[in-house]
N, C-alpha and C positions, 0 to 999 in steps of 0.2 A: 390453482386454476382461476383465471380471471380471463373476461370481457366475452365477445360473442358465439367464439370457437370452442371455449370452455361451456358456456352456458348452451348451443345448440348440441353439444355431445354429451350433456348434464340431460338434457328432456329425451335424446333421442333414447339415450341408453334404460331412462326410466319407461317409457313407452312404450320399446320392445323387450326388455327383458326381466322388468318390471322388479327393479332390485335399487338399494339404497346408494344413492352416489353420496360422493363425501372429498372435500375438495378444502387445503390449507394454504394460504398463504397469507403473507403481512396484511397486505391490500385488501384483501378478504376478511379479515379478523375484523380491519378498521373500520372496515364499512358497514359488516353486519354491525357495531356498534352505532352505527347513524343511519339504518336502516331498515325500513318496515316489511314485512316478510310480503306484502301486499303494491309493493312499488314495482315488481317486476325483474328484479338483481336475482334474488334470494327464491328459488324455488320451495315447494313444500317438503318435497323428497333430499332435500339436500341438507347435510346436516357438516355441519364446522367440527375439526378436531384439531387438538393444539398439538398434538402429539403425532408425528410424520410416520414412526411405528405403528401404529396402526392400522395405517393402511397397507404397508406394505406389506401387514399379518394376515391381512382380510380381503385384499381388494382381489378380482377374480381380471377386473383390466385396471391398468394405470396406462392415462394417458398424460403425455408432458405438454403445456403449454403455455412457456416464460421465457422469456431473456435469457440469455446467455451472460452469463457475469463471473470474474473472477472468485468471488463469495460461493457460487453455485458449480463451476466447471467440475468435472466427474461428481457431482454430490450423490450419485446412485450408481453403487459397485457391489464388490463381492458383499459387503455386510446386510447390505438390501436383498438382494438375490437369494442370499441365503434365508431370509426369513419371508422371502413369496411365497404362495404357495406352489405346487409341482405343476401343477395346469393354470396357474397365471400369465395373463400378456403386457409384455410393454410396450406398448405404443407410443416412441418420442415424434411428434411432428412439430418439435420446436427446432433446436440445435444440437450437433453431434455430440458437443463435449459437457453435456448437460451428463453425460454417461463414459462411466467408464470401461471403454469401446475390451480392453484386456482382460476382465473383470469378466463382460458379459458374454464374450467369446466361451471362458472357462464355463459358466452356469448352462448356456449353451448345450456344450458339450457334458454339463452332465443331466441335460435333462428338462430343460426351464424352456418355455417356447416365449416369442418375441415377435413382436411386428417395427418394422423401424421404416422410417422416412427419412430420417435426418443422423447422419455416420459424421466419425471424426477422422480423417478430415474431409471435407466436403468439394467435391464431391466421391464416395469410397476409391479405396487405393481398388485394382481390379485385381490385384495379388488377395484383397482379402479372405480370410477362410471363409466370412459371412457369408457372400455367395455364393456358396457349396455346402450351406448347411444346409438340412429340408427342413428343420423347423424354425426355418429366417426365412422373413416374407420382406424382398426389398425394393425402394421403390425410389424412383428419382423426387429429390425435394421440391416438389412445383404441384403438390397435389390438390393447392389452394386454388390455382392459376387458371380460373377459369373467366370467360367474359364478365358473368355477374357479381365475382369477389374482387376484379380489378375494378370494376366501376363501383363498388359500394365502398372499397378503398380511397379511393381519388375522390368520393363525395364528404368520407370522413377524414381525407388532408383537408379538404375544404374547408370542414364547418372548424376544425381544430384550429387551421388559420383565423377564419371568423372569430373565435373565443378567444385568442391570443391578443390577435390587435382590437376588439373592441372589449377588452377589460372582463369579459363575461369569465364565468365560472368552466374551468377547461372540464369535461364530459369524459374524456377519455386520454387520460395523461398516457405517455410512455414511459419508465423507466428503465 
């Protein structure tokens, strides 16, 4: 989990239901290495794990929010699912194939609840069983899409332009 999506559902989640979030990735590793817990990145409640098992031993929600990448496509299936726990949710509102849509159909059905935004392929076939499960909450991927997330996007193509051509240190790279 990285940038603003991650980190407002890093506070929200600690401020209502007052539990430990915990969040891995490359980009995250590197920075907690060049960064002060006091710069506003790094929450207090949020604590780094090098080991992806863990969370999916422990976490009560896992939410997705990264790229889509050949390295990463289904990286979360049956072997994940199996070691959630029985009343865990996954909430991807990144990409469909971040998940392994066959995978998660099975755990599904035996059991595993789920919130999804984002199916593979996009958008859901309407043949799929997901929509006639009750414990599949689905929803069209555009749940970002509101006036104040399109303008604070288009302000940060902006400033990203800005740091590009005038040599400054880019803020918020994509990979």
């Amino acid at each position: 989990m990285l940038g603003s999506d991650a980190n407002e559902i890093t506070a929200y989640t600690y401020l209502h239901f007052t539990t430990v979030c915990v969040l891995i990735d490359r980009l995250s590793t590197e920075r907690a290495s060049q960064t002060s817990a006091n710069d506003g990145f790094f929450f207090p409640y949020v604590a780094l794990v090098s080991d992806r098992d863990e969370i999916f031993d422990n976490a009560d929600f896992i939410t997705l929010h990264m790229a889509a990448t050949a390295e990463n496509k289904h990286g979360i299936g049956a072997r994940e699912f199996a070691r959630m726990k029985k009343t865990a949710c996954l909430i991807n509102t990144a990409r469909g194939s971040l998940v392994d849509e066959a995978a998660l159909i099975e755990a599904l059905r035996a059991g595993e609840i789920a919130g999804l935004d984002a199916t593979e392929p996009e958008p859901a076939d309407a043949a799929s069983p997901l929509f006639r499960m009750e414990n599949v909450i689905m929803t069209p991927h555009c749940g970002g899409s509101t006036k104040e997330s399109k303008s604070r996007s288009s302000l940060g193509a902006a400033k990203g332009c800005d740091e590009v051509l005038t040599g400054k240190p880019i803020t918020s790279p994509v990979l």
